[in-house]
Backbone as a chain_set.jsonl record, in Angstrom:
{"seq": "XXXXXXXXXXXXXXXXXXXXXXXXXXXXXXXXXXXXXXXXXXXXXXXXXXXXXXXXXXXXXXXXXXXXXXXXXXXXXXXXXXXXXXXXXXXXXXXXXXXXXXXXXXXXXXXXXXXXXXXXXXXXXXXXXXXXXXXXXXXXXXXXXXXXXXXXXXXXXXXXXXXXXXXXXXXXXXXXXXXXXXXXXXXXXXXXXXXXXXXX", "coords": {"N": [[-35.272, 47.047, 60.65], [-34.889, 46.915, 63.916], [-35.617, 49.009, 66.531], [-33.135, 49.518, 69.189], [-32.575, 48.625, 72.674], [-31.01, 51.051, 73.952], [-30.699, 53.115, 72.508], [-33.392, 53.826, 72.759], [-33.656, 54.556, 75.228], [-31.867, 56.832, 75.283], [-33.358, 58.582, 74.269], [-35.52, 59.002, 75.766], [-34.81, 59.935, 77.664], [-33.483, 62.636, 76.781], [-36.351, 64.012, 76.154], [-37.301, 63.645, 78.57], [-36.302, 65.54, 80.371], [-36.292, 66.94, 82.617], [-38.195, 65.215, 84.391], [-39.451, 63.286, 86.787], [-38.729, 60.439, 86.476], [-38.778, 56.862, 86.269], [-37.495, 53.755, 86.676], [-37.401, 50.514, 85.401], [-35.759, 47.119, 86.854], [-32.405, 45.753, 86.407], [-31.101, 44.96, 82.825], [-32.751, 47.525, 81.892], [-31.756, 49.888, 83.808], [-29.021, 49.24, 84.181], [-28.216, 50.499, 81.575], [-29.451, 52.912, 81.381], [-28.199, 54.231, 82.712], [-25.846, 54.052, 81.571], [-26.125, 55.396, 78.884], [-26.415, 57.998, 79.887], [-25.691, 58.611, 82.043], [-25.772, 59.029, 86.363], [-28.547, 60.654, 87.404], [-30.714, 62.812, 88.771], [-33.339, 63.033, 88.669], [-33.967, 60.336, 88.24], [-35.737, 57.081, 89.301], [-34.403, 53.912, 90.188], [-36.038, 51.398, 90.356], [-34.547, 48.789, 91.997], [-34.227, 45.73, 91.723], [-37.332, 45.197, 91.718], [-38.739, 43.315, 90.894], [-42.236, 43.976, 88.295], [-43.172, 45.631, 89.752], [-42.858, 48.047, 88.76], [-44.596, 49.93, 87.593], [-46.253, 50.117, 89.406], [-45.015, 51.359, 91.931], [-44.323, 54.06, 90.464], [-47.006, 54.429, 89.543], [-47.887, 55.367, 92.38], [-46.24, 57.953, 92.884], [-47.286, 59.386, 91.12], [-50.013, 59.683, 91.971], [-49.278, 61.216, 93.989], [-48.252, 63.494, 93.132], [-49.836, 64.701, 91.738], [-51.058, 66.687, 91.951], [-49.775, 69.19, 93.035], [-47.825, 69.34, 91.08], [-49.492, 69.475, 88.337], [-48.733, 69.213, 85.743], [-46.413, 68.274, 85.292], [-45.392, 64.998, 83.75], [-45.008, 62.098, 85.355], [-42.741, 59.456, 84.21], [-42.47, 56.479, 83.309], [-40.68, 53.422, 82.646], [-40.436, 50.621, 81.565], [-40.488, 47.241, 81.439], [-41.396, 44.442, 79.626], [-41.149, 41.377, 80.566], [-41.435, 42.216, 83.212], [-43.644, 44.187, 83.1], [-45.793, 42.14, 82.967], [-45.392, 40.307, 85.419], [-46.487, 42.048, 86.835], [-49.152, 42.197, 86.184], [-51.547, 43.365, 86.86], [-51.562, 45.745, 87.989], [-52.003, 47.152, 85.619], [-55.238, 47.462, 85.714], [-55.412, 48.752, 87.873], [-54.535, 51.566, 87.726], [-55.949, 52.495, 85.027], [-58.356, 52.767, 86.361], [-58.063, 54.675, 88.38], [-56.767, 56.539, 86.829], [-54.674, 58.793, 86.588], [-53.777, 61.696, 85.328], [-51.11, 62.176, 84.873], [-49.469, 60.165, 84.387], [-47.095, 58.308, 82.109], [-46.285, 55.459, 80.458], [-44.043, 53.885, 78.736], [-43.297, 50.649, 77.796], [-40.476, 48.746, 77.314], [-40.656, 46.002, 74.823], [-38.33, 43.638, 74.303], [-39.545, 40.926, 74.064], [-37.881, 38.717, 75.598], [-36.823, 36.832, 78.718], [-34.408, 38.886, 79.48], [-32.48, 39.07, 81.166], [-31.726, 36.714, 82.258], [-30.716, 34.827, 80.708], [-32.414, 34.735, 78.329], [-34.773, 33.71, 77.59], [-38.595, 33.062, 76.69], [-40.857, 35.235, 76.775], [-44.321, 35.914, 77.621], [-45.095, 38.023, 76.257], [-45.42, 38.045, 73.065], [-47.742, 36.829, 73.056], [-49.974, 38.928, 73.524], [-51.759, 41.765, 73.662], [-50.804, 44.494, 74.112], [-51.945, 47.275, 74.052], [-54.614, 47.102, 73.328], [-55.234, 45.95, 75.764], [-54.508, 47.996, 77.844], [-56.781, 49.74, 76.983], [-58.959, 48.099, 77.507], [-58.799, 48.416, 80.562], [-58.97, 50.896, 80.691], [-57.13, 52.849, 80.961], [-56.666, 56.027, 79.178], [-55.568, 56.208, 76.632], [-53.23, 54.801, 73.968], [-50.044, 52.789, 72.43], [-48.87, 51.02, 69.843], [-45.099, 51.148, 69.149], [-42.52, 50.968, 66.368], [-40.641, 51.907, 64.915], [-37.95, 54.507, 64.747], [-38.755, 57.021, 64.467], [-41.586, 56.983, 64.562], [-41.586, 56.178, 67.503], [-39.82, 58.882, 68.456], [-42.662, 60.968, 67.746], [-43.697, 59.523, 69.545], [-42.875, 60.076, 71.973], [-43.347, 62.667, 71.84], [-45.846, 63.257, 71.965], [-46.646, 61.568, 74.413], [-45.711, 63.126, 76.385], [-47.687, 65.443, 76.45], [-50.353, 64.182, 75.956], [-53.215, 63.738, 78.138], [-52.55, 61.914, 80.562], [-53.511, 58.181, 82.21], [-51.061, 56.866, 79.621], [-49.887, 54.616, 78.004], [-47.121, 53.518, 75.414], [-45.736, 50.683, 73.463], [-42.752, 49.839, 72.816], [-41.456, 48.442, 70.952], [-38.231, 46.662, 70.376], [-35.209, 45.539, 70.024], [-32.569, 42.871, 70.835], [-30.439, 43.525, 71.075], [-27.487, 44.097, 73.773], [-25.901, 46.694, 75.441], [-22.942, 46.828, 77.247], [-21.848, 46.374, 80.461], [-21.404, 48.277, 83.777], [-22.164, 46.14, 86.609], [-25.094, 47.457, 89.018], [-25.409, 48.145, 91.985], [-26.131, 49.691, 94.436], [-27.749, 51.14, 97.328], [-30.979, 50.09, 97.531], [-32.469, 52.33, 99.331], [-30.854, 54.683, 99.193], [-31.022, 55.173, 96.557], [-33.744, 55.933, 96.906], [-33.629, 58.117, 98.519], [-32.053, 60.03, 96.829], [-33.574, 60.632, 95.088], [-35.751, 61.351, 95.884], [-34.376, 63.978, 97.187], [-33.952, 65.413, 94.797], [-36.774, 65.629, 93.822], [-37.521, 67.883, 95.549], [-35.838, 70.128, 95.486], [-36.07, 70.782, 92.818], [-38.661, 71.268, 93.235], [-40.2, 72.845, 95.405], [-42.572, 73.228, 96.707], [-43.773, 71.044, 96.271], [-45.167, 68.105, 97.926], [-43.502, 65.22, 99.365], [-43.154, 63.214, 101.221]], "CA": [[-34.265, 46.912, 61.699], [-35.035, 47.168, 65.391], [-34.646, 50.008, 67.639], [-32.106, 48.954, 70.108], [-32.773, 49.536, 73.914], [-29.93, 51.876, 74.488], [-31.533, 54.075, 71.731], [-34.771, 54.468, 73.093], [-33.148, 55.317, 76.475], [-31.336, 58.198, 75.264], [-34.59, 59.891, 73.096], [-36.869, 59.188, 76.695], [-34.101, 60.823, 78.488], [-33.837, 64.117, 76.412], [-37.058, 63.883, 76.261], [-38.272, 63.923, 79.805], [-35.02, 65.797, 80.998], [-36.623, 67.247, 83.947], [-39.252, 64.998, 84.681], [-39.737, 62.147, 87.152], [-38.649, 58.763, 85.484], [-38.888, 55.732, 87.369], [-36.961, 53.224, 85.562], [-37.627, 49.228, 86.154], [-34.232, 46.754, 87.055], [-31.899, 45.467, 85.276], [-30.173, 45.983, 81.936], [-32.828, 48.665, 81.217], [-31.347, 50.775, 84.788], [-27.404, 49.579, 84.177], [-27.905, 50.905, 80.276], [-29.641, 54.124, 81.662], [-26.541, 54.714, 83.881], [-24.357, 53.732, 80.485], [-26.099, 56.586, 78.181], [-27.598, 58.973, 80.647], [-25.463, 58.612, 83.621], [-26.722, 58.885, 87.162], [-29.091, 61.756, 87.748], [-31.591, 62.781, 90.166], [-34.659, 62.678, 88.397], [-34.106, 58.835, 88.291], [-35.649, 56.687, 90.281], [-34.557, 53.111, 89.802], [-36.956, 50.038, 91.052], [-33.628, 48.075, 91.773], [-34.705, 44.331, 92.291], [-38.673, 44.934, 92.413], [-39.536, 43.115, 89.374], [-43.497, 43.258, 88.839], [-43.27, 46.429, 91.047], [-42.144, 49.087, 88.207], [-45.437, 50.798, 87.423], [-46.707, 50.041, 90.748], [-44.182, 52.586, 92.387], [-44.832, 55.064, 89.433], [-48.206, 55.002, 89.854], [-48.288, 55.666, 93.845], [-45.909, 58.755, 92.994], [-48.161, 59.982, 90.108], [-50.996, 60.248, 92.656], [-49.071, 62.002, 94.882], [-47.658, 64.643, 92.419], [-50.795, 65.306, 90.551], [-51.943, 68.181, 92.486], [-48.908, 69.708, 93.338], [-47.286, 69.055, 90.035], [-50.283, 68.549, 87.455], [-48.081, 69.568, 84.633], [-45.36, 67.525, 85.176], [-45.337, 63.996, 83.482], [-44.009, 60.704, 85.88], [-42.39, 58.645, 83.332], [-42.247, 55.201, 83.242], [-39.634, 52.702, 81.733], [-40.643, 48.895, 81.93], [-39.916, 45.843, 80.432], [-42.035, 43.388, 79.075], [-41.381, 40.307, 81.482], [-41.849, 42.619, 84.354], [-45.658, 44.473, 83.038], [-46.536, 40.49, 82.88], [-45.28, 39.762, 86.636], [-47.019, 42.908, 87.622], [-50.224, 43.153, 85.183], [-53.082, 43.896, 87.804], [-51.889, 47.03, 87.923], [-52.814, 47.889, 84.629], [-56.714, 47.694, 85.791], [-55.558, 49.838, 89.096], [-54.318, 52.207, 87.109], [-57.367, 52.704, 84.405], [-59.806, 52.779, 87.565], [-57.438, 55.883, 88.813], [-56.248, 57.939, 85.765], [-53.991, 59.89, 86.667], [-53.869, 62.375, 83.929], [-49.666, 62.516, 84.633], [-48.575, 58.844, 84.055], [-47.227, 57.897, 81.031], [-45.69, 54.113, 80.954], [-43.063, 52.935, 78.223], [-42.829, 49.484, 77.991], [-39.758, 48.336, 76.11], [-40.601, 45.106, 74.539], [-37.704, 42.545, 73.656], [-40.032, 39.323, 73.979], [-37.401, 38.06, 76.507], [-36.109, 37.462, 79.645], [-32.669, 39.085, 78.643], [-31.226, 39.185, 82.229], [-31.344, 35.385, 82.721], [-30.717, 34.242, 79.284], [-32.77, 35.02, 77.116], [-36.055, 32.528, 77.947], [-39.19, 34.127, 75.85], [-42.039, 36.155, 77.436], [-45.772, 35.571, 76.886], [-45.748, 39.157, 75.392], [-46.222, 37.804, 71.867], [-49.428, 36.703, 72.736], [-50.558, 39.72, 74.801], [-52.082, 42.909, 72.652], [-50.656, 45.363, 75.398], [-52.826, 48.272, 73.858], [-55.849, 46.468, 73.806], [-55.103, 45.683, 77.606], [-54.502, 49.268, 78.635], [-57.46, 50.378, 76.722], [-59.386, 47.606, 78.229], [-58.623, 48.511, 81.46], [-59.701, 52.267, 81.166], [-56.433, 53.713, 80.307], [-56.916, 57.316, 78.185], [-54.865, 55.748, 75.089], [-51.973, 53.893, 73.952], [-50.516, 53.072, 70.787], [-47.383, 50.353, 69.304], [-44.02, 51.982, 68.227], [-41.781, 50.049, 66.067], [-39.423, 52.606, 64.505], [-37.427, 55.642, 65.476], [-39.373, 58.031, 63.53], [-42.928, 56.216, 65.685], [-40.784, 56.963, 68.74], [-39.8, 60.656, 68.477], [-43.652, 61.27, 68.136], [-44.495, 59.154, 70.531], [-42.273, 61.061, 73.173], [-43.613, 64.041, 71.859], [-47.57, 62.844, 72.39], [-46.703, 61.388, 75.863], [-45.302, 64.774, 76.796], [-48.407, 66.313, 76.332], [-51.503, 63.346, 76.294], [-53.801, 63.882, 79.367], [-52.796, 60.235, 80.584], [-52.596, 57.832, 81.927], [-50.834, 56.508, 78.819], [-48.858, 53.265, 77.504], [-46.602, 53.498, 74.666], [-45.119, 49.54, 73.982], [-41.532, 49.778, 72.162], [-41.019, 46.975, 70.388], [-36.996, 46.366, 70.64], [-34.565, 44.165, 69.701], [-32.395, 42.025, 72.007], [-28.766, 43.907, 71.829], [-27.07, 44.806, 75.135], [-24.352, 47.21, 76.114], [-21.71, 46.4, 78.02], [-21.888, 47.696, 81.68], [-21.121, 47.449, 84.963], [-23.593, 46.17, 87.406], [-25.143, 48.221, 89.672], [-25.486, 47.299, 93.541], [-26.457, 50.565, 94.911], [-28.096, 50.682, 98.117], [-32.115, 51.517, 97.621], [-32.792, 53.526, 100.476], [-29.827, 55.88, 98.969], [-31.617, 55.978, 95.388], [-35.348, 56.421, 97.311], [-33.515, 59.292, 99.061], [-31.627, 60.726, 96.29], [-34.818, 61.054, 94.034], [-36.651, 62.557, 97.062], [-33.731, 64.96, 97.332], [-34.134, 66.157, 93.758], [-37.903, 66.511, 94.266], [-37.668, 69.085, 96.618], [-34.932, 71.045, 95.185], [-36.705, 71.028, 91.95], [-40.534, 71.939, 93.805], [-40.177, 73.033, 97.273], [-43.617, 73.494, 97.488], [-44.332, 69.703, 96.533], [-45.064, 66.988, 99.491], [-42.719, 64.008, 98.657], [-42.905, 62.367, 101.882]], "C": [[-34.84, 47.392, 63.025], [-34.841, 47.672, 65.861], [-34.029, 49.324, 68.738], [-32.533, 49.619, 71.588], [-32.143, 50.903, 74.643], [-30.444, 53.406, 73.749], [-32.604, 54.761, 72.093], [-34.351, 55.22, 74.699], [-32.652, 56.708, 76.38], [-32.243, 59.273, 74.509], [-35.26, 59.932, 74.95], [-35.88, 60.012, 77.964], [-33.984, 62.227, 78.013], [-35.182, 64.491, 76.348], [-37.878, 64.629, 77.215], [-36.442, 63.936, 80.909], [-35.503, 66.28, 82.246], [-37.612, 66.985, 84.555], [-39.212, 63.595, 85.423], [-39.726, 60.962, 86.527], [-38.533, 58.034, 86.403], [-38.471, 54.312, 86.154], [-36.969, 51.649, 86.447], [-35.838, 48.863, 85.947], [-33.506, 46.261, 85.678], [-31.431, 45.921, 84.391], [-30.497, 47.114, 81.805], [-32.213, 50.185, 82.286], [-30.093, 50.762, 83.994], [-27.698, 50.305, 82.547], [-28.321, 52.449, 80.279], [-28.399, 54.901, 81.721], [-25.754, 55.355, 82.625], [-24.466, 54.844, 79.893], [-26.072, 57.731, 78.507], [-26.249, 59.601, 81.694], [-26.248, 58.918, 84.486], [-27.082, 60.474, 87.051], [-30.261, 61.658, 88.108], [-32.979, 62.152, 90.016], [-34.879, 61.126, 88.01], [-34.524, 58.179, 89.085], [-35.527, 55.119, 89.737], [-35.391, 51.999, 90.913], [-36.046, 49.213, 91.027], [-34.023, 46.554, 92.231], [-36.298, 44.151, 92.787], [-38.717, 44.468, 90.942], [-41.186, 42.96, 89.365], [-43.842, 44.607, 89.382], [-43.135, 48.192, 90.006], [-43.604, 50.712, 88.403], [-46.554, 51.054, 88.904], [-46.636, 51.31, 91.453], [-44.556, 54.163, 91.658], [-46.11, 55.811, 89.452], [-48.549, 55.558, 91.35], [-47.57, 57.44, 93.705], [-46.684, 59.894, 91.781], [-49.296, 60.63, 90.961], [-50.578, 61.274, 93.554], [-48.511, 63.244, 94.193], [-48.344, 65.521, 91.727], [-51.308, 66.366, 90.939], [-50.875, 69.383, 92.717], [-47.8, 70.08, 91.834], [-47.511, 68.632, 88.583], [-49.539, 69.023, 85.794], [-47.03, 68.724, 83.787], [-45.396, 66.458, 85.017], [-44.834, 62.954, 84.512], [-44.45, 59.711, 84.665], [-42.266, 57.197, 83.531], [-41.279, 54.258, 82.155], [-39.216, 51.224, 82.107], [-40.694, 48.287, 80.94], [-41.066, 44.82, 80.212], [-42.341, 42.1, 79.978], [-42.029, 41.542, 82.754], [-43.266, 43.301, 84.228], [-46.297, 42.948, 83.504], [-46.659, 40.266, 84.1], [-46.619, 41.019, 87.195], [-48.951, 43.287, 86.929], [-51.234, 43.521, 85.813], [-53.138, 45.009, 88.203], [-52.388, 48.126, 86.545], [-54.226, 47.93, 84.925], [-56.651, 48.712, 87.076], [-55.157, 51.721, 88.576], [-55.136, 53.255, 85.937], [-58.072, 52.692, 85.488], [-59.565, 54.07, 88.202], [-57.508, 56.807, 87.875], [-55.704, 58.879, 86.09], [-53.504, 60.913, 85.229], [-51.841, 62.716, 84.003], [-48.963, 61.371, 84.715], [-48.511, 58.697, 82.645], [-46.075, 56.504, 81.177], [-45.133, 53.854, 79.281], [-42.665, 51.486, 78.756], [-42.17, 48.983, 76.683], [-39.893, 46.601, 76.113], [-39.884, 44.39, 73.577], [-38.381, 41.231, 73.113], [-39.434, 38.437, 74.847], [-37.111, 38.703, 77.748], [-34.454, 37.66, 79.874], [-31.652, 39.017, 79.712], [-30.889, 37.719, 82.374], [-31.272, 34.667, 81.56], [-31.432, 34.022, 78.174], [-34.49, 34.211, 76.591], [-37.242, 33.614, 77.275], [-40.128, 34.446, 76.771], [-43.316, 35.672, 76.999], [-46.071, 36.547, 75.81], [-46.162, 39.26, 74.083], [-47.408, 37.564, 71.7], [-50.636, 37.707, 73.37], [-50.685, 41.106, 73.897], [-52.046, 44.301, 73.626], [-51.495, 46.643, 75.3], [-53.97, 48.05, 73.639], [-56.469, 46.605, 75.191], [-55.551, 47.005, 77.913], [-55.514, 49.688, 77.771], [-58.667, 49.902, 77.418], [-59.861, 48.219, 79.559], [-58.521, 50.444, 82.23], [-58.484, 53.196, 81.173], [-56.98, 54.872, 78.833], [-56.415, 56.698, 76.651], [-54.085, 55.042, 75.276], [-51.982, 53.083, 72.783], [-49.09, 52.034, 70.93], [-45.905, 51.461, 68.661], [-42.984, 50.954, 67.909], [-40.454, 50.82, 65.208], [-39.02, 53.949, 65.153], [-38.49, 56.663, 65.391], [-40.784, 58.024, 64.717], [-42.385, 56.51, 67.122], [-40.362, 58.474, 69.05], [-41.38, 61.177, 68.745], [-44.387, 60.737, 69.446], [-43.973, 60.056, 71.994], [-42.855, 62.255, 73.044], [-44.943, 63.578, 72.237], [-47.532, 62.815, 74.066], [-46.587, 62.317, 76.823], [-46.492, 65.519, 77.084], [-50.551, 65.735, 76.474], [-51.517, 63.586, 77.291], [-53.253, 62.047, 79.432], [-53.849, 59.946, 81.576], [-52.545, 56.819, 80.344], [-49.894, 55.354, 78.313], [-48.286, 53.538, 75.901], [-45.476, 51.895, 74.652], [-44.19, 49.683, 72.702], [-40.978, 48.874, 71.722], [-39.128, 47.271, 69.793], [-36.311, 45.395, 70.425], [-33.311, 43.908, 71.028], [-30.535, 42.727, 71.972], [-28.515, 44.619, 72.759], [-26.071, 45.548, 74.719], [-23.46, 47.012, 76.749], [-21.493, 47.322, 79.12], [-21.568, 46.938, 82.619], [-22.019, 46.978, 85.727], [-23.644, 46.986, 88.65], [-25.746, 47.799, 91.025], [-26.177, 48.282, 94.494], [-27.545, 50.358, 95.932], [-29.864, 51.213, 97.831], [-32.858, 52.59, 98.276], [-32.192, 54.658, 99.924], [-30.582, 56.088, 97.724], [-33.1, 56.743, 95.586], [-34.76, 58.208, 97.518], [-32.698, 60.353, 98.217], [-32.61, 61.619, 95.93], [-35.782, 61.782, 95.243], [-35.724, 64.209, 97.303], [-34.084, 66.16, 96.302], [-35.818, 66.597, 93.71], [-38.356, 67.455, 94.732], [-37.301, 70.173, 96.347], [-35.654, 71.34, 94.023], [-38.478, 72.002, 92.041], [-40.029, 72.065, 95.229], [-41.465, 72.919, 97.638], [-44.49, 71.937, 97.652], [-44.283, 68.608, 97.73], [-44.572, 65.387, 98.334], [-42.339, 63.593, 100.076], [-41.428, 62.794, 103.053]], "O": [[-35.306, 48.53, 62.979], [-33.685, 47.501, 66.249], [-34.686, 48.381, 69.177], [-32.781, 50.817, 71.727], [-32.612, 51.573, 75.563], [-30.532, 54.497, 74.312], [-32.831, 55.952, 71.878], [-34.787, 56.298, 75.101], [-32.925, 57.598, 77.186], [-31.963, 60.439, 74.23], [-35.45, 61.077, 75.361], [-36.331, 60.555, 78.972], [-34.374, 63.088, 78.801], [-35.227, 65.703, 76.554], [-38.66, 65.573, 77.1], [-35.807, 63.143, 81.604], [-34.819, 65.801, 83.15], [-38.19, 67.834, 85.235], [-38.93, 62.653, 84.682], [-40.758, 60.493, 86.046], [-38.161, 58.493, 87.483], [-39.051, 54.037, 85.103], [-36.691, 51.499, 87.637], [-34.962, 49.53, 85.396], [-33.813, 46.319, 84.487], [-31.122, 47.11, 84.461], [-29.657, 47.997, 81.633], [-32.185, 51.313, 81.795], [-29.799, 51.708, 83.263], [-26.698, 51.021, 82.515], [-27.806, 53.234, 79.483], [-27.848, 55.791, 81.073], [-25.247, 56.47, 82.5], [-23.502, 55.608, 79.951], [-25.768, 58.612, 77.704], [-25.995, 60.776, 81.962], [-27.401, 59.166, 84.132], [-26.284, 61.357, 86.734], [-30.939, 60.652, 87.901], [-33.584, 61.304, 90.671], [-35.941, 60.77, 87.5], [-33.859, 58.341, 90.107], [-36.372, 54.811, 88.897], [-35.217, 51.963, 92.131], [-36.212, 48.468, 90.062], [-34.067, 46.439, 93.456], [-36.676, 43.432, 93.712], [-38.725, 45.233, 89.977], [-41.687, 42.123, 90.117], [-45.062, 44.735, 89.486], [-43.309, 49.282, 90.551], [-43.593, 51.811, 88.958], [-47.34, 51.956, 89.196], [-47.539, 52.125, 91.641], [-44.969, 55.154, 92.261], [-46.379, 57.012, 89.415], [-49.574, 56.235, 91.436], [-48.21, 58.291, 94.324], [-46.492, 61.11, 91.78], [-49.588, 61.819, 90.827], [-51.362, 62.155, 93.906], [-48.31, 64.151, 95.0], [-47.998, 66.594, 91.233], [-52.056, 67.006, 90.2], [-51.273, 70.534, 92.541], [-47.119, 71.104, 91.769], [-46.781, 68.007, 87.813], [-50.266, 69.043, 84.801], [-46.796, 68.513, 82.597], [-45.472, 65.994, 86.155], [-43.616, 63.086, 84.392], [-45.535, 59.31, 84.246], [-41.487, 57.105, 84.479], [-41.256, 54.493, 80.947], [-38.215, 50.764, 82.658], [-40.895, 48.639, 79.778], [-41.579, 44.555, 81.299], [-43.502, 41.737, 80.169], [-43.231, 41.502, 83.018], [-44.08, 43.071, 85.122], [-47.199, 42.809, 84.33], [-47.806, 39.977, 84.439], [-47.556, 40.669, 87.911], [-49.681, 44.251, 87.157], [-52.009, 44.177, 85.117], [-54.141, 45.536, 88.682], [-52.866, 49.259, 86.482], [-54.687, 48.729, 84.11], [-57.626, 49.414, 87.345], [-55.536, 52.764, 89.109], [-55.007, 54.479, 85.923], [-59.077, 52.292, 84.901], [-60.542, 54.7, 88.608], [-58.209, 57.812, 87.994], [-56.237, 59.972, 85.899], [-52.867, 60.485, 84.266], [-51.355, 63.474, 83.163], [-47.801, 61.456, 85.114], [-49.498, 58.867, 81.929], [-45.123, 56.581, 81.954], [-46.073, 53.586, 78.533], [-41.988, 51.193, 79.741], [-42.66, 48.806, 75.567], [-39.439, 45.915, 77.028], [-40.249, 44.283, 72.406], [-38.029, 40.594, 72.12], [-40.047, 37.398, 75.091], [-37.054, 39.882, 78.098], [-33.594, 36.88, 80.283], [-30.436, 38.937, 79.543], [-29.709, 37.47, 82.624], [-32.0, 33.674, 81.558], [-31.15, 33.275, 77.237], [-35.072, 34.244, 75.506], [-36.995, 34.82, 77.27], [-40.124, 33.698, 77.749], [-43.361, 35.001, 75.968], [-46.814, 36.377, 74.843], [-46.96, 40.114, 73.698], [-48.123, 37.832, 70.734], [-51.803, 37.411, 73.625], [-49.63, 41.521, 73.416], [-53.026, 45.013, 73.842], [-51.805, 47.165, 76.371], [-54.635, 49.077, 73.775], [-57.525, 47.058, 75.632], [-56.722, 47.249, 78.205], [-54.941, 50.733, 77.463], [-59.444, 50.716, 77.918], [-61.042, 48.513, 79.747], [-58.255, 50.975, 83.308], [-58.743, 54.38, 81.392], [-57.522, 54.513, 77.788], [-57.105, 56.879, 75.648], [-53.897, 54.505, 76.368], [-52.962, 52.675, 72.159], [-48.326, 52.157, 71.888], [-45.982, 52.359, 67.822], [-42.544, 50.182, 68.76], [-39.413, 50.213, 64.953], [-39.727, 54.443, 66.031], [-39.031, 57.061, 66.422], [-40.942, 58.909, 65.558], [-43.089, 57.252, 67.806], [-40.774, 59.035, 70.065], [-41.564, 61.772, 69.807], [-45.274, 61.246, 70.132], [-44.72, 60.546, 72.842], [-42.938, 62.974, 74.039], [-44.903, 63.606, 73.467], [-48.083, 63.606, 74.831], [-47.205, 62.356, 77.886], [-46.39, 66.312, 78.019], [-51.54, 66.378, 76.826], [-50.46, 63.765, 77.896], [-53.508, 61.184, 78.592], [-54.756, 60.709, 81.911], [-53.519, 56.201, 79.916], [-48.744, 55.768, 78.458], [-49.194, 53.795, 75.111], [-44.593, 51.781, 75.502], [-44.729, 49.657, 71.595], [-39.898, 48.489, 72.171], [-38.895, 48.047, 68.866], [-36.78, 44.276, 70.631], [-33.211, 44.666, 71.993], [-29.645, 42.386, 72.75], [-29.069, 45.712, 72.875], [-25.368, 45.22, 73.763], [-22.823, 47.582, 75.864], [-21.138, 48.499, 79.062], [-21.425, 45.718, 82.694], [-23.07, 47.571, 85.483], [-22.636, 47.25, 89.307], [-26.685, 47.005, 90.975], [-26.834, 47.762, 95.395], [-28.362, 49.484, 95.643], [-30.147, 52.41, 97.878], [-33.621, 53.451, 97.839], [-32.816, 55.712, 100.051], [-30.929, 57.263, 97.609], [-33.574, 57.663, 94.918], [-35.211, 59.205, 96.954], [-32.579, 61.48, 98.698], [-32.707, 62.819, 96.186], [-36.416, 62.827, 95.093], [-36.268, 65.29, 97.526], [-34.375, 67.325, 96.576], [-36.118, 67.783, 93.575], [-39.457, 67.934, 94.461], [-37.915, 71.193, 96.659], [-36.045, 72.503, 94.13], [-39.087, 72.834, 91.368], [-39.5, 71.198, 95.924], [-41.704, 72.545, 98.786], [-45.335, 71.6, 98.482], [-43.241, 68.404, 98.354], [-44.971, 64.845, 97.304], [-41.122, 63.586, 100.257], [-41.018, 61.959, 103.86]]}, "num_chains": 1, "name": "protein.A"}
């Protein structure tokens, strides 16, 4: 049976309760919202598809000295690694030893009906090993998930963990929110959390 997306949201949220998450659009944000609700250490990529780990990674570099302890989380989708994959080689060429990237893979694109992904034919831990990433490993059950949160927690990254998922939604509202107001929330909580960190 399939871990469900809503599932894995609420382990990578206790998880990485006080740690920089950067969460790509779409259901996997509104289903955040649904389990999680809003909170600071969120930052959602609202309408950058392509853009998730991008963002992630620019705030990884900037945290790593100031904050080399502290994990930035990642929480991307399958169609969107694909739109965006050239950052997996910018990424391995960097290493930031405090990225770790969840990519929950359905196989579709679930916001626009359901159209399939290339990701079946794409060996995403191959890739990121390829491409000079530290590790990275498949998880297909809960049990493979709990450890893997616990590894990511603690692997020098950067690291990929790909969540193979099945295709049921939640039922939510959509979220419209302005992104200047979520840039500036998640900068808010940065500060208050590290004073001494530079967050722009």
């Amino acid at each position: 049976m399939a871990i469900e997306r809503a599932d894995v949201l609420r382990q990578l949220d206790a998880g990485f309760a006080d740690s920089p998450v950067v969460l790509s659009l779409g259901g996997t944000a509104r289903e955040m919202l649904a389990v999680a609700g809003r909170k600071g250490n969120h930052l959602i990529s609202l309408d950058a598809m392509g853009q998730t780990i991008s963002l992630a990674l620019g705030l990884a570099l900037g945290l790593q000295e100031t904050r080399p302890d502290e994990k930035v989380v990642v929480v991307e989708g399958d169609g969107s690694l694909i739109m965006g994959l050239s950052v997996m080689s910018t990424a391995g060429h960097l290493k930031p030893k405090n990225l770790a990237v969840f990519v929950l893979d359905n196989g579709v694109y679930l916001a626009t009906g359901g159209q399939p992904t290339a990701a079946a034919d794409i060996d995403m831990v191959a890739v990121a090993k390829a491409c000079g990433w530290r590790d990275a490993r498949d998880v297909r059950t809960s049990e493979e998930l709990a450890d893997a949160v616990s590894w990511a927690a603690s692997a020098p990254g950067p690291v990929l963990i790909r969540v193979y998922i099945g295709t049921k939604q939640l039922q939510t509202n959509y979220f419209l929110e302005d992104p200047a107001i979520l840039a500036e929330d998640f900068r808010r909580w940065l500060r208050s959390t590290r004073p001494a960190a530079s967050v722009g």
